[in-house]
C-alpha positions as CSV (number, residue, x, y, z in Angstrom):
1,X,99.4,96.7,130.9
2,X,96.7,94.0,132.1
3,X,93.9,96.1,130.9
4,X,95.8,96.4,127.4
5,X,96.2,92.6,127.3
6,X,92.8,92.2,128.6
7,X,91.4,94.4,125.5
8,X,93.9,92.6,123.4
9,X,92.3,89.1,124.4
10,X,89.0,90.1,124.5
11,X,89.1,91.6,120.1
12,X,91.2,88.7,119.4
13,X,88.3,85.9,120.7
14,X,85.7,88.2,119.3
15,X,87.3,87.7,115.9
16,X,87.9,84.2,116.3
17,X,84.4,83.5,116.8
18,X,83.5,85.3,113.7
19,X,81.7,84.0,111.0
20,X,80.5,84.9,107.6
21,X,77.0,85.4,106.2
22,X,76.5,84.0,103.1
23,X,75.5,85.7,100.0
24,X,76.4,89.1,101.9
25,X,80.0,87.8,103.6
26,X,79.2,90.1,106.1
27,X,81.1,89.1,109.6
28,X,78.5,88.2,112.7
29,X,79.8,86.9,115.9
30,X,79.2,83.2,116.5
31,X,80.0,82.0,120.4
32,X,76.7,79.5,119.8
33,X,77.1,76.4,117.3
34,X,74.2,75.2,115.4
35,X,74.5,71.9,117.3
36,X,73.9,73.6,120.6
37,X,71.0,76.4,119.2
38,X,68.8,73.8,117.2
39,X,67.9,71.4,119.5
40,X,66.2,74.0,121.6
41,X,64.7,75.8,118.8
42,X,63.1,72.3,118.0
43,X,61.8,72.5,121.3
44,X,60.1,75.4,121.4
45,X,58.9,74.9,117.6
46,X,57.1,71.4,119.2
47,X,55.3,73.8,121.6
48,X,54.0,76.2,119.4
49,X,52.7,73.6,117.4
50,X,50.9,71.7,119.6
51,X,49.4,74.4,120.8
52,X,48.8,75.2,117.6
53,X,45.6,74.9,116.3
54,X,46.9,74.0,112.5
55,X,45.0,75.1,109.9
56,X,41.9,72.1,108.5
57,X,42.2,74.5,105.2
58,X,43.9,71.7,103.1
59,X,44.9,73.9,99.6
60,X,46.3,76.5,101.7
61,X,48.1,74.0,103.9
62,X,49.5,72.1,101.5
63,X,50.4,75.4,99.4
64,X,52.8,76.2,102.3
65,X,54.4,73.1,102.0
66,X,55.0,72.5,98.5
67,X,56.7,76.0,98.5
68,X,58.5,75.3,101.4
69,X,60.0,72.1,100.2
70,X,61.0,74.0,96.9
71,X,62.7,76.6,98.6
72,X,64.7,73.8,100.9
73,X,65.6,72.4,98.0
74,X,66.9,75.6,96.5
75,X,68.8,76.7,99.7
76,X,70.8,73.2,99.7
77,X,71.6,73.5,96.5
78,X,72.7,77.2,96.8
79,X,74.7,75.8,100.2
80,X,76.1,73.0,98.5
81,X,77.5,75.2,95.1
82,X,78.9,77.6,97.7
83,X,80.5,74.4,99.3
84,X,78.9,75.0,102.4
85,X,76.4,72.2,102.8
86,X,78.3,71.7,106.8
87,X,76.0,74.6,107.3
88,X,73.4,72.6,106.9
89,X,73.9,69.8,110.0
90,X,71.5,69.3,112.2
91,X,68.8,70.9,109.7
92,X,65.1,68.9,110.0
93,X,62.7,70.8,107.9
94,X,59.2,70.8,108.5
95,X,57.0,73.6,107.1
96,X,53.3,74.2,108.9
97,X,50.2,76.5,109.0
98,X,48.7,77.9,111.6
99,X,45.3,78.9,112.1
100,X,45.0,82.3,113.6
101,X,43.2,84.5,110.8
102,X,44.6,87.5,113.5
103,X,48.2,87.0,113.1
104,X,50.0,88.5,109.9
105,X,52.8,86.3,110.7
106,X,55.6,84.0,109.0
107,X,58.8,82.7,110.7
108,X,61.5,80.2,110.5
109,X,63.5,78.6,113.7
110,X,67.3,77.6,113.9
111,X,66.9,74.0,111.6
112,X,64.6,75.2,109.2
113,X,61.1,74.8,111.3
114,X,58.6,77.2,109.7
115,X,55.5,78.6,110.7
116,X,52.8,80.3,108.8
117,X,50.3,82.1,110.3
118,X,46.3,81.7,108.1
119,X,46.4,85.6,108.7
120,X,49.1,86.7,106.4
121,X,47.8,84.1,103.5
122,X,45.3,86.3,101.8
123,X,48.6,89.0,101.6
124,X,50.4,86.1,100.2
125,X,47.6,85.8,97.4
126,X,49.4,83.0,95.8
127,X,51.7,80.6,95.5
128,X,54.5,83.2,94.2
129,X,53.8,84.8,97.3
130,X,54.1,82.1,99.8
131,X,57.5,81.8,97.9
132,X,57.8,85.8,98.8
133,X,57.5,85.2,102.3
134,X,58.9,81.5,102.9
135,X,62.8,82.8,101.3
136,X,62.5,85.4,103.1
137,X,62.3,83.3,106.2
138,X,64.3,80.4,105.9
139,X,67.0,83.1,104.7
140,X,67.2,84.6,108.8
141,X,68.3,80.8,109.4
142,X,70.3,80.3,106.5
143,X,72.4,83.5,107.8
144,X,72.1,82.3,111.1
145,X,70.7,85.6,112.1
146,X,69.3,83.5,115.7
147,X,72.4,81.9,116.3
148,X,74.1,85.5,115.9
149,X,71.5,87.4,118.3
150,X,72.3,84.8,121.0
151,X,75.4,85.0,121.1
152,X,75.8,88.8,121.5
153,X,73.3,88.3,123.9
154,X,75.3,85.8,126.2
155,X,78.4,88.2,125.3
156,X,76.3,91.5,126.9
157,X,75.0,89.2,129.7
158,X,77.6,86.7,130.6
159,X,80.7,87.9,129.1
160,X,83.1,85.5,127.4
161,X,82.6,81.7,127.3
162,X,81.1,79.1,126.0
163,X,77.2,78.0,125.9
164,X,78.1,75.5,128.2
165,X,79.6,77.7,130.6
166,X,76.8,79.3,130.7
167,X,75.0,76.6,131.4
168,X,77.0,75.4,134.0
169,X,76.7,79.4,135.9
170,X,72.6,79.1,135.2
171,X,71.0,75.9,133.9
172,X,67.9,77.5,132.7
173,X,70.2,80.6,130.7
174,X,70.2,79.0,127.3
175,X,66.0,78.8,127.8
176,X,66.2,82.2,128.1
177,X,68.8,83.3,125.8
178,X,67.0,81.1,122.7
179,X,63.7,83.2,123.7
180,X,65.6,86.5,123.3
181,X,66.9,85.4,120.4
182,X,64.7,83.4,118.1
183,X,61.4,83.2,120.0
184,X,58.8,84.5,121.9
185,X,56.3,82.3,122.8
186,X,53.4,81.1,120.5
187,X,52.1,84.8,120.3
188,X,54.2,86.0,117.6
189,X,57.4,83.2,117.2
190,X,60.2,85.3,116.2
191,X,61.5,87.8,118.1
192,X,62.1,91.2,116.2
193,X,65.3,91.0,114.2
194,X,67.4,94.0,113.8
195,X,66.6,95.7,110.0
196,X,70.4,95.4,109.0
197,X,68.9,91.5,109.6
198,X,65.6,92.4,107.4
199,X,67.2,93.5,104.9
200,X,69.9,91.0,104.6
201,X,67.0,88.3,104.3
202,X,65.2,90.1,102.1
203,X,68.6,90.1,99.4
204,X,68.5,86.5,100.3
205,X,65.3,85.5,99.9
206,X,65.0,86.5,96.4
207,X,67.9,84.0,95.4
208,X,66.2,81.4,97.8
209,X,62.8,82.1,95.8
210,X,64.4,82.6,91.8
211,X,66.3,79.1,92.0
212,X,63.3,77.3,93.5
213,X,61.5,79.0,90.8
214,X,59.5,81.7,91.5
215,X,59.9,85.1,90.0
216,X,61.6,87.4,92.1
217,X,59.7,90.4,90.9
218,X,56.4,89.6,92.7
219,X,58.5,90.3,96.1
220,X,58.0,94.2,95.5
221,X,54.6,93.3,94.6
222,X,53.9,91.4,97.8
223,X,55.7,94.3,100.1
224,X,53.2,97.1,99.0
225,X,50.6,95.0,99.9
226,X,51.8,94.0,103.4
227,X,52.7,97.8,103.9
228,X,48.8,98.7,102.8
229,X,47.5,96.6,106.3
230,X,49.0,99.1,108.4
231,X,46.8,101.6,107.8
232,X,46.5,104.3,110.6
233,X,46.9,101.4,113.0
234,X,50.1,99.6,114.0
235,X,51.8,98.1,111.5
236,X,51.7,94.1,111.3
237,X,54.3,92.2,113.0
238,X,55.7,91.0,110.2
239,X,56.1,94.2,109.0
240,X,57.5,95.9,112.9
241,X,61.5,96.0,112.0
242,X,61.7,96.0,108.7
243,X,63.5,98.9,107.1
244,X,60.9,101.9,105.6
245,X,58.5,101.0,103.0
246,X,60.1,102.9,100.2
247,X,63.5,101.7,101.3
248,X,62.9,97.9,100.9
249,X,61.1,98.5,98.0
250,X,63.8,100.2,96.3
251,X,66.7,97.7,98.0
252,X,64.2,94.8,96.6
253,X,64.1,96.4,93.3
254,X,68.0,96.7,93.1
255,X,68.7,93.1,94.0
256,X,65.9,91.8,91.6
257,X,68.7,91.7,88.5
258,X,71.3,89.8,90.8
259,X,68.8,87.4,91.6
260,X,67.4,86.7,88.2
261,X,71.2,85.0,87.7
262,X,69.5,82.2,89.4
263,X,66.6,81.9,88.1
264,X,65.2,78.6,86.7
């Protein structure tokens, strides 16, 4: 009977600490608020950064940032029609490129911190695809994919409870709990997201990219040039847990009409 009221307990907390993606509406568990998981991403964001080095290349830099303040602008306006603009708390955009020709890399923190990487701009091409890549990225935050990943980490490591619990049993958990989550150190930010994750940023990062703009249909475009960098070699990191080439390609293709209902 304890072991029945035990399971009982434990699916009732696990739905009450659901929450809903949106665009999708799919159900991730949330034990971690925003107000807990941000401040720490801003943290390790600072880190990276000042490590850095940013890029001196002015037009590309300032490329990044035009397009990323577009998108922002998009995804509050999305937030807000959706009447979810609380979502948004906490949020301190800042939009940067880094200069390591070596790293085909983009990613966005917890808070909307984003980092490009000088390495994946020539795959980028343009503007249009800056746009490709930047919705794709700020959509992981948007859908609070982080926020999601640590919490069914401290759920597999740590059982139920709060973050500060947690704390309390190890001060230097939520360190390492933010790391398996969101980051990995200044060699390639963002830890691999699961594909169900991929692919769910790529749906919402051609909304992000049509109401800022953009046209949604240079995202396939941009994808079969990313997938021709793999060569025989390993695939680009941006490119290491994403769902198959022809799969994306075809999802991307599908959600191009739904997308185009927001575009400006």
């Amino acid at each position: 009977m304890i072991k029945k009221i035990s399971i009982f307990s434990l699916l009732g907390f696990v739905i009450y600490a659901c929450a809903s993606v949106a665009v999708t509406g799919r159900k991730q568990l949330s034990l971690v608020s925003n107000a807990e998981i941000i401040p720490m991403a801003n943290q390790q964001y600072e880190e990276v950064i000042k490590k850095g080095p940013l890029s001196k290349d002015q037009a590309q830099t300032q490329m990044v940032k035009r397009v990323g303040v577009k998108i922002q602008k998009a995804v509050e306006e999305f937030m807000a029609k959706k009447k979810l603009s609380s979502e948004l708390d906490g949020f301190a955009w800042e939009f940067n490129l880094i200069d390591d020709p070596k790293m085909v890399n983009a990613w966005c923190m917890p808070g909307g911190k984003v980092a490009f990487y000088t390495g994946i701009m020539p795959i980028c091409k343009d503007e249009t695809g800056v746009a490709v890549v930047m919705g794709h990225e700020v959509a992981h935050a948007i859908a609070n994919h982080g926020r999601e990943r640590m919490s069914q980490q401290m759920l597999a490591q740590y059982g139920l409870g709060t973050l500060s619990a947690v704390l309390g049993q190890n001060p230097g958990a939520g360190t390492d709990l933010l790391m398996q989550a969101v980051g990995a150190g200044a060699g390639i930010g963002m830890l691999k997201f699961s594909r169900e994750h991929e692919s769910e940023a790529d749906r919402m990062g051609l909304i992000f990219m049509a109401m800022a703009g953009y046209d949604p249909n240079a995202a396939p475009q941009f994808w079969e040039r990313m997938s021709g960098q793999g060569g025989g070699a390993a695939p680009p990191e941006f490119l290491s847990t994403h769902p198959s080439h022809d799969t994306r390609i075809k999802d991307l293709n599908g959600w191009i009409p739904e997308a185009m209902k927001y575009k400006k």
